[in-house]
KOLTI-816874 format. One record per residue: residue in three letters; x, y negated, z of N, C-alpha, C, O in turn. Coordinates in steps of 0.1 Angstrom, whole numbers, padded with zeros to 4 digits, always signed. Atoms other than C-alpha are relative to their C-alpha. Layout:
<nodes>
ALAXYZXYZXYZXYZ
...
</nodes>
This chain:
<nodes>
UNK-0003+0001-0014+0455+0462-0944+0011-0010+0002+0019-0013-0006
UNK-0009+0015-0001+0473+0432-0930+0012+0007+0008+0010+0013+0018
UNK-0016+0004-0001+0517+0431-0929-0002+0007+0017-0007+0000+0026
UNK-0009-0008-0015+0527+0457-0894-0011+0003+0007-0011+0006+0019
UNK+0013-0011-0007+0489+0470-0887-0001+0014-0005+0004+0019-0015
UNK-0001-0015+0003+0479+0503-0885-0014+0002+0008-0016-0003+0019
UNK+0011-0002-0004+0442+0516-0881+0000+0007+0015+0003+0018+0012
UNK+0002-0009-0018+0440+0531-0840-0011-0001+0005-0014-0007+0015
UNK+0014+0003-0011+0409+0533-0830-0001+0005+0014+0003+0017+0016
UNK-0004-0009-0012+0406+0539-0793-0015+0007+0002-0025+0000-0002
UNK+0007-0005-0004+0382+0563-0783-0016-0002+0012-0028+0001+0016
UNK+0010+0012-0011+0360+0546-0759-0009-0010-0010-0021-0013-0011
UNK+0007+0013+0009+0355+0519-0784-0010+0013-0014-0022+0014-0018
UNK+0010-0009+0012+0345+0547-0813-0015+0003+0009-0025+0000+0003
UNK+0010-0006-0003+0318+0561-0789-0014-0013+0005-0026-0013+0007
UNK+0012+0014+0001+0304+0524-0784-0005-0001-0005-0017-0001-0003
UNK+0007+0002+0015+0300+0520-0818-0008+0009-0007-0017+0005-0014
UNK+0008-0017+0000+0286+0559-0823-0017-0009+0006-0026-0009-0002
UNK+0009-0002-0007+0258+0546-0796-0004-0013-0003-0016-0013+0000
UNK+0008+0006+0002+0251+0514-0805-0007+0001-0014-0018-0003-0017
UNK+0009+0000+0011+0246+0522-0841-0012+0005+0000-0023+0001-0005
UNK+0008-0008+0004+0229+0548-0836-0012-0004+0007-0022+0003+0004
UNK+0015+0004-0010+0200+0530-0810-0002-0010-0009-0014-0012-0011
UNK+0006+0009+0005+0201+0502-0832-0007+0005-0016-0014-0003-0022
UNK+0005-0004+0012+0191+0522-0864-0015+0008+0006-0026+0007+0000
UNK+0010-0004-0009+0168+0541-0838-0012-0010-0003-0021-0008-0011
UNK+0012+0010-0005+0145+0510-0830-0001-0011-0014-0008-0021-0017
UNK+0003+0011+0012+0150+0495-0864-0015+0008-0007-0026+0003-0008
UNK+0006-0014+0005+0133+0530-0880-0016-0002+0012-0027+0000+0007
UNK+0012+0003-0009+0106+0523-0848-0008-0008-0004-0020-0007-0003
UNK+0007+0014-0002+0098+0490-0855-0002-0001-0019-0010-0009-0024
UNK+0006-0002+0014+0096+0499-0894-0012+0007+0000-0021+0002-0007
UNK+0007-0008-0002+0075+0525-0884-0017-0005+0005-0029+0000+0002
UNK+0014+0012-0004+0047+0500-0867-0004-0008-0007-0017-0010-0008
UNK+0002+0006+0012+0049+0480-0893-0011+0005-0011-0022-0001-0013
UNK+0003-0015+0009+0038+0510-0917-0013-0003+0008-0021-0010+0002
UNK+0014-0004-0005+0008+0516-0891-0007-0015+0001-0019-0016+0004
UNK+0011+0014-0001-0003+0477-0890-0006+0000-0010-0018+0001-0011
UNK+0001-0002+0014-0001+0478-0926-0017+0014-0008-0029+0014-0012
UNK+0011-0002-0004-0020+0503-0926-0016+0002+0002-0026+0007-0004
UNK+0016+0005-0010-0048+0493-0900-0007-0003-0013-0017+0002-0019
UNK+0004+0014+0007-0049+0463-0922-0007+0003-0012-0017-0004-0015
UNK+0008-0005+0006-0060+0482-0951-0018+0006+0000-0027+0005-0008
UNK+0013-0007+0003-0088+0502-0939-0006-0007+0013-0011+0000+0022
UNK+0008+0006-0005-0101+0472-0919-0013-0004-0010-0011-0009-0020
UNK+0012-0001+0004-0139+0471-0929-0009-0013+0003-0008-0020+0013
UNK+0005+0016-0003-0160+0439-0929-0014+0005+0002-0019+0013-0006
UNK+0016-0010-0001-0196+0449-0915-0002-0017+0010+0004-0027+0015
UNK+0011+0015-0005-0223+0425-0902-0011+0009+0009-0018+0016+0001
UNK+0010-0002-0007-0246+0437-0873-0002-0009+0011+0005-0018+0016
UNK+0009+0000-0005-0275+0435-0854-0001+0002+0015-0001+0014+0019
UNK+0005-0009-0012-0280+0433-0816+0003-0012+0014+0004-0024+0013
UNK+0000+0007-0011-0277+0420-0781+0010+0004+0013+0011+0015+0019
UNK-0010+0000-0008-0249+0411-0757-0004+0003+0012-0014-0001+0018
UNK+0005-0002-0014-0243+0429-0723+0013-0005+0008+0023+0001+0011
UNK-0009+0010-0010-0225+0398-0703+0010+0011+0012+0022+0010+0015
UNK-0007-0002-0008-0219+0421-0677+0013+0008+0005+0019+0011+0015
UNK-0011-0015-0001-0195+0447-0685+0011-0008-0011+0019-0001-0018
UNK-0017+0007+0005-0167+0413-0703+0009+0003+0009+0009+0004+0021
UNK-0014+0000-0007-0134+0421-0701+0007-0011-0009+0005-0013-0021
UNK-0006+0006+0006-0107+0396-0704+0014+0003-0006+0024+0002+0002
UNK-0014-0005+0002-0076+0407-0723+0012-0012+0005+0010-0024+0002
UNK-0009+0008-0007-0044+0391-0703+0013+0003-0016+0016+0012-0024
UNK-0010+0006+0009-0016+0372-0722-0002+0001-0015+0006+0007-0023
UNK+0004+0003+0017-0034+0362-0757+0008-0016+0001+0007-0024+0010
UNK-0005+0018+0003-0016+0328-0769-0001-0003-0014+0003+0003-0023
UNK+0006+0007+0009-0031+0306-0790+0004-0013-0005+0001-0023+0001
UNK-0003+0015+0001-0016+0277-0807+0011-0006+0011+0014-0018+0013
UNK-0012+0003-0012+0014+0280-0778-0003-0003+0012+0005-0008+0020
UNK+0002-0001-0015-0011+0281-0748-0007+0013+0003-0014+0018-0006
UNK+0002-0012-0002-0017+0312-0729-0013+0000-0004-0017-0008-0013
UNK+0016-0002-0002-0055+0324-0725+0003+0017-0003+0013+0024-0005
UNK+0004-0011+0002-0073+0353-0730-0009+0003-0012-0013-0006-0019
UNK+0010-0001+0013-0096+0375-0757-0011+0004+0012-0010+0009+0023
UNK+0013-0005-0006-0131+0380-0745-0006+0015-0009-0005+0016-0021
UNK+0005-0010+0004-0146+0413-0751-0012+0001+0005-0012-0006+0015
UNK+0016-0001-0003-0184+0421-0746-0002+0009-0011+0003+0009-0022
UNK+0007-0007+0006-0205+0451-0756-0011-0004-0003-0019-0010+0004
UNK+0014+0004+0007-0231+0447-0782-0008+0006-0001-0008+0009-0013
UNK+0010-0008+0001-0261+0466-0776-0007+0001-0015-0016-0007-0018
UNK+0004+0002+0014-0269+0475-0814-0016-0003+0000-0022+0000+0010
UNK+0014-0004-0003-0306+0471-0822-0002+0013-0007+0004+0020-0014
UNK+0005-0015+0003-0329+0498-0825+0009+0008+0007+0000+0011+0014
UNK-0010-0011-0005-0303+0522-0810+0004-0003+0018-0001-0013+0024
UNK-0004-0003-0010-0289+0529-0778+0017+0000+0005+0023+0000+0017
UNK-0013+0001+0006-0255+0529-0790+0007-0014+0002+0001-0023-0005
UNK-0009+0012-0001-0228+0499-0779+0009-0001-0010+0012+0009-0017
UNK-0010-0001+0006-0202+0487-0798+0009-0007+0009+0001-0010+0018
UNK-0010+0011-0003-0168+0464-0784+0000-0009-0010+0004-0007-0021
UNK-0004+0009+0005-0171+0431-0796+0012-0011+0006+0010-0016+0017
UNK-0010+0009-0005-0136+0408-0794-0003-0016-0007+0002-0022-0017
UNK+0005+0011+0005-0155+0377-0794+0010-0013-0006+0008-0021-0015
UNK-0011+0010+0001-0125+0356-0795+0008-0005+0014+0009+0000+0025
UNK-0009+0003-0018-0102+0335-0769+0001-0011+0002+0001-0021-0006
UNK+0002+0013-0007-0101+0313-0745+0009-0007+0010+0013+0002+0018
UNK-0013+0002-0009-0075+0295-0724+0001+0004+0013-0009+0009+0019
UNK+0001-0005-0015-0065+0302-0690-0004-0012+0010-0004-0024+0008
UNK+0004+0009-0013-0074+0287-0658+0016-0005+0007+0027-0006+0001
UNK-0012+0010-0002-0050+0269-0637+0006+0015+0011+0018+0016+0015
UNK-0004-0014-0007-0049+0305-0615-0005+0012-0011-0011+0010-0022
UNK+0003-0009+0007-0053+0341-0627-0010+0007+0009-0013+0019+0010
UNK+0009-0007-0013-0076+0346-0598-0014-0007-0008-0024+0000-0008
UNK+0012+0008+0007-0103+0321-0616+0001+0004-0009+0012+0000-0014
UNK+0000-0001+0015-0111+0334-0650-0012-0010-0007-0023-0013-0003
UNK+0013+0013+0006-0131+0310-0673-0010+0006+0000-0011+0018+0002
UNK+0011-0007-0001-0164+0312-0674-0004-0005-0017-0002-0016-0023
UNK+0001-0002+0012-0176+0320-0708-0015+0002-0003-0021+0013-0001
UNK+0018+0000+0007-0214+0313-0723+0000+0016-0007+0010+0020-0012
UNK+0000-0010+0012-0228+0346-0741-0012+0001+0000-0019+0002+0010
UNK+0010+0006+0006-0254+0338-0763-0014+0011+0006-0013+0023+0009
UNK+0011-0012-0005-0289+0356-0751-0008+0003-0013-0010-0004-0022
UNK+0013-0005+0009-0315+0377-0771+0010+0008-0013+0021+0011-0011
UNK-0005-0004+0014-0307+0391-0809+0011-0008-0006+0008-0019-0011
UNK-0007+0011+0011-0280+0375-0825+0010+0012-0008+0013+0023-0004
UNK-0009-0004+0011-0259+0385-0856+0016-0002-0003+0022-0013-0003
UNK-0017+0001-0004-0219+0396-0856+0002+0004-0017-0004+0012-0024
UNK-0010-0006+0012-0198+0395-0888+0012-0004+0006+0013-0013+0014
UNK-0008-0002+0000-0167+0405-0888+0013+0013-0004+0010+0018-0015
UNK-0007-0014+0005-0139+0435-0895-0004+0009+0012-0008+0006+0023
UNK+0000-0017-0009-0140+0471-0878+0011+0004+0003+0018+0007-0006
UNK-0017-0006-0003-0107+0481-0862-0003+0007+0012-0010+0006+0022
UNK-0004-0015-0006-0097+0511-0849-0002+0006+0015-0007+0016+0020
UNK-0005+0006-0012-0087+0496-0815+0007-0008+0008+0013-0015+0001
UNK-0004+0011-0001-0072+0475-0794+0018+0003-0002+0020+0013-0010
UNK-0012-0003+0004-0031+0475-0795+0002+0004+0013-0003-0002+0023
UNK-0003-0005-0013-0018+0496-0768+0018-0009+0004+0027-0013-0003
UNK-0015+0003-0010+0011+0483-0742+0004+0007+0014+0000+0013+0024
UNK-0009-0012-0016+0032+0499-0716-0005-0013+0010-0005-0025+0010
UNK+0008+0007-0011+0012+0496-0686+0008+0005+0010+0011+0017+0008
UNK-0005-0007-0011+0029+0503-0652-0010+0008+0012-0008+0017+0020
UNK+0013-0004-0010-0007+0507-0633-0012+0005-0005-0013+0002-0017
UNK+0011+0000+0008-0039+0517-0642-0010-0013-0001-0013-0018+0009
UNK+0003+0008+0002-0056+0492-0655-0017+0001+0002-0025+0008-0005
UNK+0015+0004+0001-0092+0479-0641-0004-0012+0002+0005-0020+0002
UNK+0004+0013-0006-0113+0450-0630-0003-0010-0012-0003-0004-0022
UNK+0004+0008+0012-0122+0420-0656+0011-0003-0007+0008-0007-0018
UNK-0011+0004+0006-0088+0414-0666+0009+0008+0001+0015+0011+0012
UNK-0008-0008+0005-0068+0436-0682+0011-0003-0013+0009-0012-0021
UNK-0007-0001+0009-0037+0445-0704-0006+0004-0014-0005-0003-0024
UNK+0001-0002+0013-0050+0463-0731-0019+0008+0010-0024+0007+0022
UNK+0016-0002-0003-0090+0479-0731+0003+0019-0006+0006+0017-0018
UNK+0001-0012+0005-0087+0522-0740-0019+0005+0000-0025+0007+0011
UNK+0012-0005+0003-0124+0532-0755-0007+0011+0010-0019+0010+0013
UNK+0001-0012+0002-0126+0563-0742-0006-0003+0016-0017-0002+0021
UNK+0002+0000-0009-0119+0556-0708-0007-0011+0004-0010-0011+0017
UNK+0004+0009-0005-0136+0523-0706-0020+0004-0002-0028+0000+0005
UNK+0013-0004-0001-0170+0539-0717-0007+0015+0010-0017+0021+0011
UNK+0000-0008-0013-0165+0564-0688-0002-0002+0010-0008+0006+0018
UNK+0002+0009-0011-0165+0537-0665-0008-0007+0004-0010-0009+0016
UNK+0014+0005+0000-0194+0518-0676-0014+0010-0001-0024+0010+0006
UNK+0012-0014+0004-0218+0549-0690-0002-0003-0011-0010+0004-0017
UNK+0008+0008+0011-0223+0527-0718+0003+0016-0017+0014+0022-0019
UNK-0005-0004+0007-0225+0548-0749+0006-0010-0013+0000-0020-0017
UNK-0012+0006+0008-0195+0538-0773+0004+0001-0015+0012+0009-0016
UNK-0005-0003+0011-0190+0534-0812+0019+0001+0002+0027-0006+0009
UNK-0018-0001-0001-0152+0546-0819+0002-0014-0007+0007-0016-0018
UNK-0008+0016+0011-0145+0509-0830-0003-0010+0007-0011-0010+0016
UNK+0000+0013-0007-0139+0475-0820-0006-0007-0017-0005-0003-0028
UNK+0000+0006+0014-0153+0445-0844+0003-0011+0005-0003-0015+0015
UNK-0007+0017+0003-0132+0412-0846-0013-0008-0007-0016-0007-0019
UNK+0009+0011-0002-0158+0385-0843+0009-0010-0009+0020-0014-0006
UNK+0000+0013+0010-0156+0359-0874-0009-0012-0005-0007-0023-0011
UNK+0012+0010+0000-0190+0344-0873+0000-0007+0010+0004+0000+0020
UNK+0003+0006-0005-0196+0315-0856-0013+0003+0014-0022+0010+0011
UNK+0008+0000-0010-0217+0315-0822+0007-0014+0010+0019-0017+0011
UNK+0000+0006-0013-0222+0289-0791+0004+0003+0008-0002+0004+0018
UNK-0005-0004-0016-0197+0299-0769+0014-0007+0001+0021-0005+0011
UNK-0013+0005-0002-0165+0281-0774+0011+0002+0001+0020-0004+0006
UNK-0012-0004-0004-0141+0306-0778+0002+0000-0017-0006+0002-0027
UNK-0005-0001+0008-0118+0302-0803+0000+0011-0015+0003+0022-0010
UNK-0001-0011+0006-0119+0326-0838+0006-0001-0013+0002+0004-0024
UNK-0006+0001+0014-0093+0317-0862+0013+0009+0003+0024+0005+0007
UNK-0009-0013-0001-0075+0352-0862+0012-0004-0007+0012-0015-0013
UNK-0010+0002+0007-0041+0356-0877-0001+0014-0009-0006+0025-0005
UNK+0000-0009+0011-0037+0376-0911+0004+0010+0004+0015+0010+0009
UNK-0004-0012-0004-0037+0413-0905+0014+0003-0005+0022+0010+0001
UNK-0014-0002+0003-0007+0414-0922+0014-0006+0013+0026-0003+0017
UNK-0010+0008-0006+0009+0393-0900+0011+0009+0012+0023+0009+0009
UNK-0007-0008-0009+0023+0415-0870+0003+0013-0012+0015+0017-0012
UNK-0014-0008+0008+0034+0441-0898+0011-0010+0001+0018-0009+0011
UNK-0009+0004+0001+0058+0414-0908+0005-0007+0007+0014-0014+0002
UNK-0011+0004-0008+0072+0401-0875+0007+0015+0004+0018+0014+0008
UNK-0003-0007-0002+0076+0439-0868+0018+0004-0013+0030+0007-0013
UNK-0012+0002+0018+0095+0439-0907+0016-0001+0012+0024+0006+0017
UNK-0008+0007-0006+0116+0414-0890+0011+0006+0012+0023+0007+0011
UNK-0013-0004-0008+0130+0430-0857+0005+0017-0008+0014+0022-0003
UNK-0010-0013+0003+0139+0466-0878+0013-0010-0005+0024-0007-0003
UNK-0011+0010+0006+0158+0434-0897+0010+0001+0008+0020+0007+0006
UNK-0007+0004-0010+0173+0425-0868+0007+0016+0004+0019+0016+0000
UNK-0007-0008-0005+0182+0459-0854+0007+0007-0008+0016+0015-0003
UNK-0010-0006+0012+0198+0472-0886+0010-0009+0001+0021-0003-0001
UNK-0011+0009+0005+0220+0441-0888+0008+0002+0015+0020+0005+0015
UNK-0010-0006-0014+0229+0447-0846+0009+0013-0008+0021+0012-0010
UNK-0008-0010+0003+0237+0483-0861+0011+0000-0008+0019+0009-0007
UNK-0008-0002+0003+0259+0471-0884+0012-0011+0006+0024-0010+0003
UNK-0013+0001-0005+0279+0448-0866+0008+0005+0009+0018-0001+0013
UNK-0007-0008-0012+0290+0472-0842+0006+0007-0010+0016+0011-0005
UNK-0008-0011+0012+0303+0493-0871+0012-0010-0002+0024-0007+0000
UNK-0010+0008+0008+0320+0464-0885+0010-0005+0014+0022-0006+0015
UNK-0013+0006-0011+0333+0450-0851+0010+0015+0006+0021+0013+0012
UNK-0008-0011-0004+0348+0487-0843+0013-0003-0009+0025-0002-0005
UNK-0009-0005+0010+0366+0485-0874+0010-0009-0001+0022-0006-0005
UNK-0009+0011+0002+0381+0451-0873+0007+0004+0013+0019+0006+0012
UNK-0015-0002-0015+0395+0458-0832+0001+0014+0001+0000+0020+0011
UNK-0009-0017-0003+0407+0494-0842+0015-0003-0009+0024+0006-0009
UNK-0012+0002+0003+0436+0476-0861+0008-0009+0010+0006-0021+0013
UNK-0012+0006-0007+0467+0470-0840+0009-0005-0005+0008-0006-0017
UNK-0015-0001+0004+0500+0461-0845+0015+0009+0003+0023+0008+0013
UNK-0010-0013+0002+0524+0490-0854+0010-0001+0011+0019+0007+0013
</nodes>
């Protein structure tokens, strides 16, 4: 302890540092925790190859995909399996934005039989929505209720489109791992907030005697 100090912490400042640690160890423990569930995903993503035919009219565009550092969107379309009756969600890939959000691109989808490889995932990522979300362009896509809306019947799964087709949307995904480890990163971040509020309590709780 440094020559005519004396530890004082004031009370006020302790209950700072009480509440910031304690939210920053909070949202670190959160954002480890998503991590954990990408991780995961990412595991028991499945690679399947089907059979069937696209129904143009029931695309949705997911809002704010960025690609390469320009906005756009993901295209979604259901894929009428063959033989069956049964749809799945296909996330064909994405496409940039228009110069309005009132014009959305217009996007070719291939006609007749054609062939999807790609992975099987769960679903899409959910986000805090303030409204309900309808119309061609949406935040996020929920299964449940989106095959409520159309009638369509619905496999529980989306498949990330990796095969090639005639349509010009983009499909060079980023590694499933990848969003675990920017998640990694902000618990990083919010452990280290947590502890400099510890450490700054401790340095301005010494006065001079």
């Amino acid at each position: 302890m440094p020559a005519g100090y004396s530890f004082r912490p004031r009370l006020w400042a302790l209950a700072l540092a009480l509440a910031a640690c304690a939210a920053g160890i909070a949202l670190g423990n959160w954002q480890r925790g998503r991590a954990a569930e990408k991780l995961e995903r990412a595991e028991r993503a499945e690679r399947v190859a089907l059979e069937g035919e696209f129904v143009p009219r029931y695309t949705i565009f997911l809002d704010n995909k960025v690609h390469r550092g320009r906005a756009g969107y993901e295209v979604i379309t259901p894929l009428r399996l063959r033989g069956s009756a049964s749809h799945v969600l296909v996330n064909r890939g994405w496409v940039a934005a228009g110069a309005t959000r009132e014009a959305l691109p217009v996007v070719p989808t291939p006609e007749g039989q054609v062939r999807i490889e790609g992975l099987a995932l769960e679903g899409f990522a959910k986000v805090l929505r303030l409204e309900k979300s309808t119309g061609r362009l949406r935040q996020t896509l929920e299964l449940e209720a989106y095959a409520a809306e159309t009638g369509l019947k619905l496999e529980p799964r989306v498949i990330e489109q990796h095969s090639a087709l005639p349509d010009g949307l983009a499909r060079d995904w980023p590694p499933r791992e990848a969003g675990a480890q920017k998640n990694q990163a902000y618990a990083l971040q919010w452990y280290s907030l947590a502890g400099l509020a510890l450490v700054l309590f401790l340095v301005l709780s010494f006065r001079k005697a």
